[in-house]
C-alpha positions as CSV (number, residue, x, y, z in Angstrom):
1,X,131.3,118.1,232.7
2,X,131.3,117.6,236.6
3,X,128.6,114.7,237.4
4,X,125.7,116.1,235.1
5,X,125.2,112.7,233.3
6,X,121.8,111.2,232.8
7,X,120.4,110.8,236.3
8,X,118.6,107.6,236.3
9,X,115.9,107.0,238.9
10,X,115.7,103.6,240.6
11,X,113.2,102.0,243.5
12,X,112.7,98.6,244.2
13,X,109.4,97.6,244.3
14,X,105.5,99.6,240.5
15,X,92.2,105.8,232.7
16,X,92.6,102.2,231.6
17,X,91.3,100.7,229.0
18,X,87.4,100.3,228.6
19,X,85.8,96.6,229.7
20,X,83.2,94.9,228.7
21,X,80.3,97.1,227.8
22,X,81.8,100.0,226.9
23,X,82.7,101.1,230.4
24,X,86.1,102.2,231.8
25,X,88.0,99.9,234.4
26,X,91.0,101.5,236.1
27,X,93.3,99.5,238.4
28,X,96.2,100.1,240.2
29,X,97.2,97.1,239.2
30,X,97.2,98.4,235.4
31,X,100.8,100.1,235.8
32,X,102.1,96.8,237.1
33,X,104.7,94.8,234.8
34,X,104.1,91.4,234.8
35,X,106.9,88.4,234.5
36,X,107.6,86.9,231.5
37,X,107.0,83.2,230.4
38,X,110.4,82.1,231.9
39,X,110.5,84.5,234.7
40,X,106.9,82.6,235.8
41,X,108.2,79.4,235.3
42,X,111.2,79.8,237.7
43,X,108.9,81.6,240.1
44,X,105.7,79.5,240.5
45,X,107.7,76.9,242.0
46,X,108.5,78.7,244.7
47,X,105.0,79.8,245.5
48,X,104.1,75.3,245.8
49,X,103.5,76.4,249.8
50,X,100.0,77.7,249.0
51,X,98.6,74.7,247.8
52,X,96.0,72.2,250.3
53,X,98.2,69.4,251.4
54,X,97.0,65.5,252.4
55,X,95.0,63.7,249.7
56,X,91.9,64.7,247.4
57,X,88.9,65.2,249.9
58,X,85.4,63.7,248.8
59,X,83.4,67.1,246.9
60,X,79.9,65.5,247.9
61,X,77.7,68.0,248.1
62,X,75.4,69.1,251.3
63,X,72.1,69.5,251.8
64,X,72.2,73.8,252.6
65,X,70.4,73.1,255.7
66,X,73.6,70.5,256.9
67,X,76.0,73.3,255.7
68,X,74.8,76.0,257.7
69,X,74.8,73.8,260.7
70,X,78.4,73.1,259.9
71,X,79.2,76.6,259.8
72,X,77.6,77.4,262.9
73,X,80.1,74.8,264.7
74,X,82.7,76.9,263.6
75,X,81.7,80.2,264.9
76,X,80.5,78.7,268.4
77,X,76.2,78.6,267.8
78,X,76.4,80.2,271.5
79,X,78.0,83.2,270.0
80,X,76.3,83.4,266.6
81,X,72.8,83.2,268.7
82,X,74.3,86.1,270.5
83,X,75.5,88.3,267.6
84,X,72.5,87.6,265.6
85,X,70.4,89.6,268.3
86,X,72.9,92.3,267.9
87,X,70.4,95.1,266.3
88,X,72.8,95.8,263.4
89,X,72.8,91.7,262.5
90,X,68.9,92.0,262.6
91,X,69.2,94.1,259.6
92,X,70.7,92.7,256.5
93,X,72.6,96.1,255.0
94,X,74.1,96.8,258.2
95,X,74.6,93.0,258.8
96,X,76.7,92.8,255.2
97,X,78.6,95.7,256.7
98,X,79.9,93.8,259.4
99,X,81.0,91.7,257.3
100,X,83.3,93.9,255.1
101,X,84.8,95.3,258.3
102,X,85.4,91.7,259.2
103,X,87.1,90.9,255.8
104,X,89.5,94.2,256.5
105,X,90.1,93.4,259.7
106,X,91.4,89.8,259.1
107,X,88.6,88.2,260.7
108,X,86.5,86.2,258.3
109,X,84.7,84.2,261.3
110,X,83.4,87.5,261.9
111,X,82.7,88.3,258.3
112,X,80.6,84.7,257.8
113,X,78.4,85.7,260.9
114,X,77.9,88.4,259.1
115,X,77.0,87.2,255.7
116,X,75.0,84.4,257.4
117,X,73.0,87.0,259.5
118,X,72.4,88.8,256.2
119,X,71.1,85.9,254.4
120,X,68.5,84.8,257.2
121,X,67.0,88.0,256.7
122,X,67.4,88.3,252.7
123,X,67.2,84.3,251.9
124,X,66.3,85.6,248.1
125,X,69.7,87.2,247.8
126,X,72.0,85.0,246.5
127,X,75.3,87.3,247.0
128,X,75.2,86.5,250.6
129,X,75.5,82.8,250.1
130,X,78.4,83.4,247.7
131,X,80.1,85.5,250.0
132,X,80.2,83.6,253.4
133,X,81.2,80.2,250.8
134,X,84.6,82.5,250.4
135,X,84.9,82.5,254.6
136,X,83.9,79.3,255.0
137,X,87.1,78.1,252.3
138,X,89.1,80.3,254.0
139,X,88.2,78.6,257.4
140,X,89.1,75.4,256.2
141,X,85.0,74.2,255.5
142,X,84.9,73.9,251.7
143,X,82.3,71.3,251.5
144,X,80.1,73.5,253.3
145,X,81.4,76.6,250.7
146,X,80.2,74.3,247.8
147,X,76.5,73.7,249.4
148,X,76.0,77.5,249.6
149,X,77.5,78.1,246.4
150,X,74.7,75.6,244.9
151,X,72.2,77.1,246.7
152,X,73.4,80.4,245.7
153,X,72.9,79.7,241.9
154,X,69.3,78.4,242.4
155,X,68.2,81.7,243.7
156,X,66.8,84.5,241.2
157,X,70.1,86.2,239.9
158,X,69.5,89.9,241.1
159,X,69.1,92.6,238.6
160,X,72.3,94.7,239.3
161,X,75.4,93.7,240.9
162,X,78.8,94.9,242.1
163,X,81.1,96.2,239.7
164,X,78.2,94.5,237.1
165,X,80.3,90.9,238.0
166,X,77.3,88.2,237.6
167,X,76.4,85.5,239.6
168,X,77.5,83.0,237.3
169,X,81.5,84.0,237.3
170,X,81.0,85.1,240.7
171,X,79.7,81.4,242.0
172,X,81.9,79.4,239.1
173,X,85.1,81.3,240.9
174,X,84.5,80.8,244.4
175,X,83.2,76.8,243.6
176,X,86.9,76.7,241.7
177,X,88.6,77.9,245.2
178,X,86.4,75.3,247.4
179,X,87.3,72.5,245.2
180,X,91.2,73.6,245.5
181,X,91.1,73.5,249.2
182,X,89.6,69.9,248.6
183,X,92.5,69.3,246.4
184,X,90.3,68.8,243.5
185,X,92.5,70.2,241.0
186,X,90.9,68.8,237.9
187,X,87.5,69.9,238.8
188,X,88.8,73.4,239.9
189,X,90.1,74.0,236.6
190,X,87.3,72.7,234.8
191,X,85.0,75.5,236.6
192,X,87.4,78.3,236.4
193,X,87.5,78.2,232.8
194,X,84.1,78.4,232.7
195,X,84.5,81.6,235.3
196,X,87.1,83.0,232.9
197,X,84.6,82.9,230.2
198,X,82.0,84.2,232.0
199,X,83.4,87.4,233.8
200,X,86.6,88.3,231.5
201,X,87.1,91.1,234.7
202,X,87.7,88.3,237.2
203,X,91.6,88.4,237.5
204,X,90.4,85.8,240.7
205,X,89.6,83.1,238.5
206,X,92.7,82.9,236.1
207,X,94.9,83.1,239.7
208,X,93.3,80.0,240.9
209,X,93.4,78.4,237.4
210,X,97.4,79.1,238.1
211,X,97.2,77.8,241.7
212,X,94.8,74.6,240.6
213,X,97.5,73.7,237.6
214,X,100.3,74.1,239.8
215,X,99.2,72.4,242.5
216,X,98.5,69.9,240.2
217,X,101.5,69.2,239.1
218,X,101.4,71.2,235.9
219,X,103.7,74.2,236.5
220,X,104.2,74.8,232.0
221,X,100.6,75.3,232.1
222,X,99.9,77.5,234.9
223,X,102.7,79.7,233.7
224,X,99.4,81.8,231.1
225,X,97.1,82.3,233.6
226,X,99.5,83.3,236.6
227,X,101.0,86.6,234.4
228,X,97.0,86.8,233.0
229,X,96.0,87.1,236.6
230,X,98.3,90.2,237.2
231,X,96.5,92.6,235.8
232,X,92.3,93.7,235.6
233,X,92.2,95.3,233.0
234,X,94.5,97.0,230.6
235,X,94.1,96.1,227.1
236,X,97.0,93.5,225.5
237,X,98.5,93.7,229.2
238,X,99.4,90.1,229.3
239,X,101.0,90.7,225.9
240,X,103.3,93.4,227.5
241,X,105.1,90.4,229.3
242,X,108.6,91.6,230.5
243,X,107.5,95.6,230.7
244,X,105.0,97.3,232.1
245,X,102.0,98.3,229.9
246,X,101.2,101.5,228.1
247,X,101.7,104.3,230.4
248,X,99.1,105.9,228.0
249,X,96.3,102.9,228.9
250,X,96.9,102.5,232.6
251,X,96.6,106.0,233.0
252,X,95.6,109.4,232.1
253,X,98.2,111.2,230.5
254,X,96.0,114.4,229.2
255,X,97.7,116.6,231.0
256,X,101.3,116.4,230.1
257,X,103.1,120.0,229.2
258,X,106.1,120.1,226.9
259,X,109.1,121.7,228.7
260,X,111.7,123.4,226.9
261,X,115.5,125.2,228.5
262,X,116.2,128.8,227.6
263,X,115.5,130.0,223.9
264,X,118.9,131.3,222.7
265,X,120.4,133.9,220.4
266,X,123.2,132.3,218.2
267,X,126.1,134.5,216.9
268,X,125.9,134.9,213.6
269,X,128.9,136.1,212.5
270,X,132.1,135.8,214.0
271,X,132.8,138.9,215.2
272,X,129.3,138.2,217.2
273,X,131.2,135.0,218.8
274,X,133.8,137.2,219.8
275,X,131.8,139.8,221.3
276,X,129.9,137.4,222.8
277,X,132.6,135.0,224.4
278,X,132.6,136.6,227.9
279,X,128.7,136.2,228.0
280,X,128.8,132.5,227.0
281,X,131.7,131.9,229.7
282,X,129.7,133.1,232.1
283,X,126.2,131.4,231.5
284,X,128.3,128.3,231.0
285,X,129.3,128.3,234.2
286,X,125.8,129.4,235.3
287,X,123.9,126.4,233.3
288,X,126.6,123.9,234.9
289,X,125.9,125.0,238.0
290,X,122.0,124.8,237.7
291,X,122.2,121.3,236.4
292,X,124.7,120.1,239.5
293,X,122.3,121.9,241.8
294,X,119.8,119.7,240.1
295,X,121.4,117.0,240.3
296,X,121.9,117.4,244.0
297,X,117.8,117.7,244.7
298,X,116.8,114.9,242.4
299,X,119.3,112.4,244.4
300,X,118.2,114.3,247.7
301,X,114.1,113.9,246.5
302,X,114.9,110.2,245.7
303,X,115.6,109.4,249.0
304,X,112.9,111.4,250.3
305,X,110.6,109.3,248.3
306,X,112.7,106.4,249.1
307,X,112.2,107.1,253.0
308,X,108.4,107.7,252.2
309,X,107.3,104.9,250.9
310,X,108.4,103.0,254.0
311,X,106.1,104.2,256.3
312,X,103.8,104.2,253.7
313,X,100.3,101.6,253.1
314,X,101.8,99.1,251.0
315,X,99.1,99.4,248.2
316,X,100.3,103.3,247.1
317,X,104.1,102.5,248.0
318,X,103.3,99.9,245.2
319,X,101.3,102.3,243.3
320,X,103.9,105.3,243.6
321,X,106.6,102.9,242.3
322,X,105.3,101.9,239.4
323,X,104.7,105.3,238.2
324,X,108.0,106.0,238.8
325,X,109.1,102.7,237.1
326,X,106.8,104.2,234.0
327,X,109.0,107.2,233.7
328,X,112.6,105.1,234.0
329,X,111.1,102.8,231.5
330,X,110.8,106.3,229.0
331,X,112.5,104.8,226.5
332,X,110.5,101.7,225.7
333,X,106.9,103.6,227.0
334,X,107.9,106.0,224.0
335,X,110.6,105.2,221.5
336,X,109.7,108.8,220.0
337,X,111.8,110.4,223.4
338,X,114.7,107.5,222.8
339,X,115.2,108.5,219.2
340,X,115.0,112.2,220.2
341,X,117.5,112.2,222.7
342,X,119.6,109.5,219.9
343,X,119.4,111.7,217.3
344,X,120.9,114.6,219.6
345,X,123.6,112.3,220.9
346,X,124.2,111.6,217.2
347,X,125.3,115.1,216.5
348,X,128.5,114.6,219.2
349,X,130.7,113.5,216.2
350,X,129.3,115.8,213.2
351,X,130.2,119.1,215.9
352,X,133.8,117.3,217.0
353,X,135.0,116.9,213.5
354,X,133.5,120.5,212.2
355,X,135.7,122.0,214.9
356,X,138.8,119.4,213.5
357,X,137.9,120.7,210.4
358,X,137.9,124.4,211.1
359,X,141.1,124.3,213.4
360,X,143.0,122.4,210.8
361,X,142.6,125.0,207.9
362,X,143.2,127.9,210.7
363,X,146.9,125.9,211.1
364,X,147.7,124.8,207.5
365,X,147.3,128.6,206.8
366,X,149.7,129.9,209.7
367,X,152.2,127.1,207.8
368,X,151.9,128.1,204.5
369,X,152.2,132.1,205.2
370,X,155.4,131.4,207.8
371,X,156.9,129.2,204.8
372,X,155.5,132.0,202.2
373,X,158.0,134.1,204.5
374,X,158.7,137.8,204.9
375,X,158.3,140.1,207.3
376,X,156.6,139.6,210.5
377,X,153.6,141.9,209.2
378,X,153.8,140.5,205.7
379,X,153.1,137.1,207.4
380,X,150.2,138.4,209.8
381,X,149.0,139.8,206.6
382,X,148.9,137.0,204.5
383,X,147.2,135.3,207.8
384,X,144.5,137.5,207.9
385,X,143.8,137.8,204.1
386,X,142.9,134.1,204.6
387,X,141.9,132.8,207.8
388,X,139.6,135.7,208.4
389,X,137.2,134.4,205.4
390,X,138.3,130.8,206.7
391,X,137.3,131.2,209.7
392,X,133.7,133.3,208.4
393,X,132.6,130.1,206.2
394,X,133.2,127.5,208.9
395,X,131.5,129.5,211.3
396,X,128.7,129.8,209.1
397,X,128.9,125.8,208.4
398,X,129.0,125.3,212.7
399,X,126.1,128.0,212.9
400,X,123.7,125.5,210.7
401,X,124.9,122.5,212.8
402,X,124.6,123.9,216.6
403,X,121.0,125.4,215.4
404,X,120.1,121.9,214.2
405,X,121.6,120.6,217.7
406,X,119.7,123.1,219.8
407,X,116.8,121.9,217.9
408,X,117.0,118.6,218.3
409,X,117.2,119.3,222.3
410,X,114.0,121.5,222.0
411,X,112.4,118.4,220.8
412,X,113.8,115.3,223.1
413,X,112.5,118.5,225.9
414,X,109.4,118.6,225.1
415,X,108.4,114.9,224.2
416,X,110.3,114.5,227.4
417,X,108.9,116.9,229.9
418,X,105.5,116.3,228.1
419,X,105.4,112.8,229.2
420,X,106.9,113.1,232.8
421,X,103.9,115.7,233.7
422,X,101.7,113.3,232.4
423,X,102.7,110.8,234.6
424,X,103.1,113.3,237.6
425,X,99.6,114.5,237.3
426,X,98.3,110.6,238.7
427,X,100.4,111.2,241.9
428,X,98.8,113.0,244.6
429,X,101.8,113.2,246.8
430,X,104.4,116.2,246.0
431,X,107.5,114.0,246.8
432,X,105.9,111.7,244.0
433,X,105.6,114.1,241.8
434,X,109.5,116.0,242.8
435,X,110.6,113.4,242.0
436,X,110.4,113.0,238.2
437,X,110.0,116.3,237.7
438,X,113.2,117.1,239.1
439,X,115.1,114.3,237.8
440,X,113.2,115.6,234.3
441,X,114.7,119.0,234.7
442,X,118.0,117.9,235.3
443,X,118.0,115.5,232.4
444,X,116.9,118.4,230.1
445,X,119.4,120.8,232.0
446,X,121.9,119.2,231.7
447,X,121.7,118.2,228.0
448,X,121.3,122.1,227.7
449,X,124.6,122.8,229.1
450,X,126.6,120.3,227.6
451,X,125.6,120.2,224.2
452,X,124.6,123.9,223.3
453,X,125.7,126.2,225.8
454,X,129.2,124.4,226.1
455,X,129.3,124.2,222.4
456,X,128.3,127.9,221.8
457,X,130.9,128.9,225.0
458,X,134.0,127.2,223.7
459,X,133.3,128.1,220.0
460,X,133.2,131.7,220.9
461,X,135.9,131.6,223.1
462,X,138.9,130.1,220.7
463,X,137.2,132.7,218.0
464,X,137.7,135.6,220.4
465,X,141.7,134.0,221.0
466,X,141.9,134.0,217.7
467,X,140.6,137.2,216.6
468,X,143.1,139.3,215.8
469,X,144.2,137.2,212.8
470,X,141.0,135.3,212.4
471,X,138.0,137.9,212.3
472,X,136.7,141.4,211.9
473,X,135.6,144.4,213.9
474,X,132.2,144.6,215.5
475,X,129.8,142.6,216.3
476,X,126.8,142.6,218.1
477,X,127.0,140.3,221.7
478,X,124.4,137.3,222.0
479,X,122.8,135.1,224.8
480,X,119.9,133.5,225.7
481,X,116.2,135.3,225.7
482,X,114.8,134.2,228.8
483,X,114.6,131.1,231.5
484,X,113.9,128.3,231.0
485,X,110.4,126.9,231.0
486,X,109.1,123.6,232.8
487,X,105.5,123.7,234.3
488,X,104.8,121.3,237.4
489,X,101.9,119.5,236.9
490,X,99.0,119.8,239.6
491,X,98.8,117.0,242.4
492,X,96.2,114.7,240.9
493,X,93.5,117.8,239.9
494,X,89.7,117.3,240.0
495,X,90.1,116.7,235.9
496,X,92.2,114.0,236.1
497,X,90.4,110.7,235.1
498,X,92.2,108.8,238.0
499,X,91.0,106.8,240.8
500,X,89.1,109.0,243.2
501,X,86.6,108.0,245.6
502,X,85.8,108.7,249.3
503,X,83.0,107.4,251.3
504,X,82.3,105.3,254.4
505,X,80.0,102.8,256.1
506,X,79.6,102.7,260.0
507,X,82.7,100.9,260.2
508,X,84.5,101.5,257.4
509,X,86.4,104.2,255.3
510,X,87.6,104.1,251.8
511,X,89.4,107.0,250.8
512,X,91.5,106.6,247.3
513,X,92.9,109.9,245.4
514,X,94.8,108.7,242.2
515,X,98.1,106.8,244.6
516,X,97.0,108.1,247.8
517,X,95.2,105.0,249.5
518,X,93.4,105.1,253.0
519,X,91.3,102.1,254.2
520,X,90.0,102.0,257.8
521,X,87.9,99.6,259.4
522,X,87.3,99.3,263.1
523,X,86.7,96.0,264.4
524,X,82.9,96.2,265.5
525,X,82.1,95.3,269.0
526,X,79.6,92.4,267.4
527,X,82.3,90.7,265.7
528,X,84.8,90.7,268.6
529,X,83.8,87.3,270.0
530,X,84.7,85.7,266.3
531,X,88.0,87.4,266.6
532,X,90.0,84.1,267.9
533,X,88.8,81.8,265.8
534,X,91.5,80.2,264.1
535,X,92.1,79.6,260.5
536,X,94.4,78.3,258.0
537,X,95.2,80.6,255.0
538,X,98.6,81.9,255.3
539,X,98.4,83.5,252.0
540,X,95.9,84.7,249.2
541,X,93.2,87.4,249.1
542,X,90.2,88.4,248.9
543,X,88.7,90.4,246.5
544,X,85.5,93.2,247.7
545,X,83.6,94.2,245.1
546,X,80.9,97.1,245.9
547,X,78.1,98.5,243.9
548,X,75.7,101.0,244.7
549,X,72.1,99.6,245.3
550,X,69.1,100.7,242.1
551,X,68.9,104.6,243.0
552,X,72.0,105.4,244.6
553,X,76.0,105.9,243.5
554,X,79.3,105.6,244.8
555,X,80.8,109.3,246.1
556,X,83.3,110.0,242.7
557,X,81.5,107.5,240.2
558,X,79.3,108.5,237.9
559,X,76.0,106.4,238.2
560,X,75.6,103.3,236.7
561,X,74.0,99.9,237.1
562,X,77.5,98.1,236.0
563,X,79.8,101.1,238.3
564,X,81.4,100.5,241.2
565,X,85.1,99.7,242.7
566,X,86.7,96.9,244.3
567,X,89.4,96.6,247.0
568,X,91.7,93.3,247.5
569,X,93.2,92.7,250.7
570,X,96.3,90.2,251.6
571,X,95.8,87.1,254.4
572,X,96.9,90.0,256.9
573,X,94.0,92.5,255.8
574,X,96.8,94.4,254.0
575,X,95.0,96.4,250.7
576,X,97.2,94.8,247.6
577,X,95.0,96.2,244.8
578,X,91.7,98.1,244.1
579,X,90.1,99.7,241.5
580,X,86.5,101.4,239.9
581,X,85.0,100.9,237.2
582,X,83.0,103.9,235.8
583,X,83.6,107.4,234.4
584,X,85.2,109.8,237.1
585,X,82.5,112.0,238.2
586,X,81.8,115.1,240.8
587,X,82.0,114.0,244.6
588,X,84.8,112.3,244.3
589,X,87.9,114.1,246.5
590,X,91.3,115.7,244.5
591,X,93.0,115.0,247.5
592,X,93.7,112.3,249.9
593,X,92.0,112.4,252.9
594,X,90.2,110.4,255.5
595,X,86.7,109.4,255.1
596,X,84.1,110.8,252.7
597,X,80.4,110.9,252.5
598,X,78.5,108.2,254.7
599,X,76.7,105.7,252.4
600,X,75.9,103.6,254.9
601,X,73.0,100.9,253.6
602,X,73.1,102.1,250.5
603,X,75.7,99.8,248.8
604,X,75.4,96.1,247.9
605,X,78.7,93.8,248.3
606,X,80.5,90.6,246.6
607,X,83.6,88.2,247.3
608,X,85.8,86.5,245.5
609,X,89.0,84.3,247.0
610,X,91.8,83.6,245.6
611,X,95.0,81.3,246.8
612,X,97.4,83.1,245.1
């Protein structure tokens, strides 16, 4: 038939398992395949330009006093004296604020007057020291990072925390990045392990364990923690090397529907398949039609999607692809679909030679009556004496084998359709979801009209050429008993145990529903004097981790001292990743939006850098 192969979907770039304490971490970075061992190896080469260059810088450590001073230089003490009268500086939540619109806004000058203001008027807290140490690498003033870190870790460790991340890995991270920017790659490594056992959720630390082993000169052995670094926190992800994880443990697949094409009514006799011939003609050509119609809108909603994701935040382009990479990758995600759809394709041959079969014996009986010979109705006699019970018992042997076929499509269907709506369900977007479904449909459709309906319409139709020396009167018509039917999942529903939360701070909006990513952050007018000042970090991120503070909760999480999400942005500000951990719970949107409930004061914050 007419283009109604397999359509496979292609895009070029792509709830989780529980963590530590028993509670739920989903990331977009879940559905993400990482590289395999030789695929890293030939990569991290290439990626040489992040590391510090010049020679190992002395790690001395400062008196916190000397580092602050240090850090004031930077930012211009003129200016900091000036922001820090500001009456949102004067007041440490709103001050910390500043400081996450400063991080979004690529301006971590900015940000460390923010943390700095923070921590003059909350000296006991030590997350402010450990997040303007992560401005203060990134501004080229690691020495002065590592002071605050150690003063950091002196303080009382505070009873809740972002995300539940501890001081500890928090600090042992963020001391691992200063000492890289020092090109101490020995001592980095030696304190990133020591993060990596501390906070298992710190993705951070094993990406600067890469970056301090390849900068090192050890590219075999940063090759572990590079592809361990890809992902948060699906279970066995790294083990998944050259794939992309369980669909089924980076996301929630609950609400998958099995699909099926029209039921049908088989002829069960041949004089059925001859009374039924015109019928079968016509909804063959009706079915091929369907599936090249099909065809048609899954290539047109591919470039739709294709076209969208362009002008789309990078994060849920990303995101979007993935899933989409999920369904391509069927085959391997399930093997039960792949040896569905085998064992149909395996029934290709067994039909071809049943019909070899039958049409032989139809022929070797025309040759024996002509060479019997007689008259000409002495030899259409002897012909239907014979081929009509022929033709009855190998229609009744091809009745068993295109029921087992139809069968055997019903059940690639629904594993099939079953899985694609589970995946659709975690895209918010309707092209997303068009998409696969369509391609789904087509895939099924398709199927459906070459291998039964076909079958079914070209059996009937020699039967009916060959009736009248082949078969019987009568005969009751068949067809099919209904449409087909393939439900369309909902666009990322309020059950869905996805990523969906919405809320905002006075200058900043987080607003994530399952793909659907929107992030914006004004720059304050308080931090517009730190805008110019210069840094060096072309490349690495940093990682915002936000909790609520004891009585409170994050808009869409359900409250908990160890809940909260985190967002990582690029050396541009872009969003490249973020995630909650948490159960889903009521507040939370269903559908993308801008926004959400102010919660302004009422959330605590943590950094983590990375150089990778």
């Amino acid at each position: 038939m007419k283009r109604v192969a397999a359509l496979l979907v292609v895009l070029a770039a792509v709830p989780s398992t529980a963590a530590a304490q028993g509670l739920p971490v989903s990331a977009f970075s879940d559905t993400r395949a990482v590289p395999t061992p030789a695929e890293a190896a030939l990569l991290l080469p290439s990626l040489r330009g992040v590391c510090p260059r010049g020679r190992p810088a002395s790690a001395r450590p400062l008196a916190l006093r000397k580092a602050v001073k240090g850090a004031e230089r930077v930012l211009k003490k003129r200016k900091l004296t000036r922001f820090r009268k500001n009456r949102q500086a004067k007041r440490p939540r709103k001050a910390q604020e500043l400081a996450v619109a400063g991080v979004a806004r690529r301006n971590p000058a900015g940000a460390l007057a923010g943390f700095l203001a923070a921590h003059q008027r909350e000296a006991r807290n030590p997350l402010h020291l450990l997040n303007a140490s992560v401005m203060l690498t990134r501004l080229g003033k690691p020495r002065e990072a590592l002071a605050m870190i150690a003063a950091a870790v002196r303080l009382p460790a505070p009873r809740r925390t972002p995300m539940g991340i501890g001081v500890r890995g928090l600090a042992l991270n963020n001391r691992g990045f200063a000492l890289i920017a020092l090109r101490q790659f020995r001592d980095a490594e030696r304190v990133l392990k020591q993060a990596i056992r501390a906070e298992p959720l710190l993705a951070e630390a094993n990406l600067n364990l890469a970056t301090a082993r390849l900068c090192g000169g050890r590219t075999s052995q940063a090759i572990a923690p590079y592809i361990a670094g890809q992902r948060r926190s699906v279970e066995g992800g790294v083990e998944v090397a050259e794939v992309q994880p369980a669909a089924g443990n980076a996301l929630d697949m609950s609400l998958g529907r099995a699909g099926e094409p029209p039921k049908v009514r088989l002829p069960g006799t041949v004089e059925a398949g001859v009374a039924s011939a015109a019928t079968w003609q016509a909804l063959k050509d009706q079915r091929y039609g369907e599936a090249n119609q099909l065809y048609e809108q899954a290539n047109a909603t591919l470039m739709e999607m294709s076209n969208l994701l362009g002008s789309r935040p990078q994060l849920e382009a990303r995101r979007a692809s993935e899933i989409l990479g999920l369904f391509n990758e069927r085959d391997r995600q399930r093997p039960e679909i792949g040896a569905a759809k085998q064992a149909l394709l395996d029934m290709e041959p067994v039909m071809s030679n049943a019909y070899v079969a039958w049409q032989d014996e139809v022929s070797r009986i025309s040759d024996d009556c002509f060479e019997a010979g007689g008259t000409s109705g002495e030899i259409e006699a002897c012909n239907r004496a014979r081929c009509v019970p022929a033709t009855a018992s190998h229609h009744a042997t091809w009745l068993g084998l295109i029921g087992d076929v139809d069968s055997k499509l019903r059940v690639y269907s629904r594993l099939l359709h079953e899985y694609a709506s589970g995946l659709a369900s975690n895209l918010a977007n309707p092209v997303y979801q068009r998409t696969i479904m369509v391609a789904t449909q087509h895939e099924i459709m398709s199927l459906y009209a070459s291998r039964v309906v076909l079958e079914i319409a070209g059996r009937t139709d020699i039967e009916e050429i060959q009736k009248d020396r082949c078969a019987g009167s009568g005969g009751e018509p068949t067809g099919e008993d209904g449409g087909s039917d393939f439900p369309f999942p909902s666009a990322c529903p309020p059950e869905l145990q996805a990523i969906k939360v919405a809320f905002s701070i006075d200058f900043f909006s987080f607003n994530v529903s399952c793909e659907s990513v929107s992030v914006q952050a004004s720059l304050p007018h308080a931090l517009s004097p730190f805008a110019q000042v210069g840094y060096n970090f072309g490349s690495g991120s940093t990682t915002v981790f936000v909790g609520a503070r004891a009585g409170g909760s994050i808009p869409g999480i359900k409250a908990n001292a160890r809940a909260g999400i985190y967002m990582s942005f690029d050396s541009s500000g872009n969003p490249t990743d973020c995630g909650i951990r948490g159960q889903v719970g009521a507040g939370g949107p269903s559908l993308p939006g801008v926004g959400g409930p102010s919660v302004s004061g009422q959330l605590e914050y943590s950094l983590a850098g990375t150089f990778l």
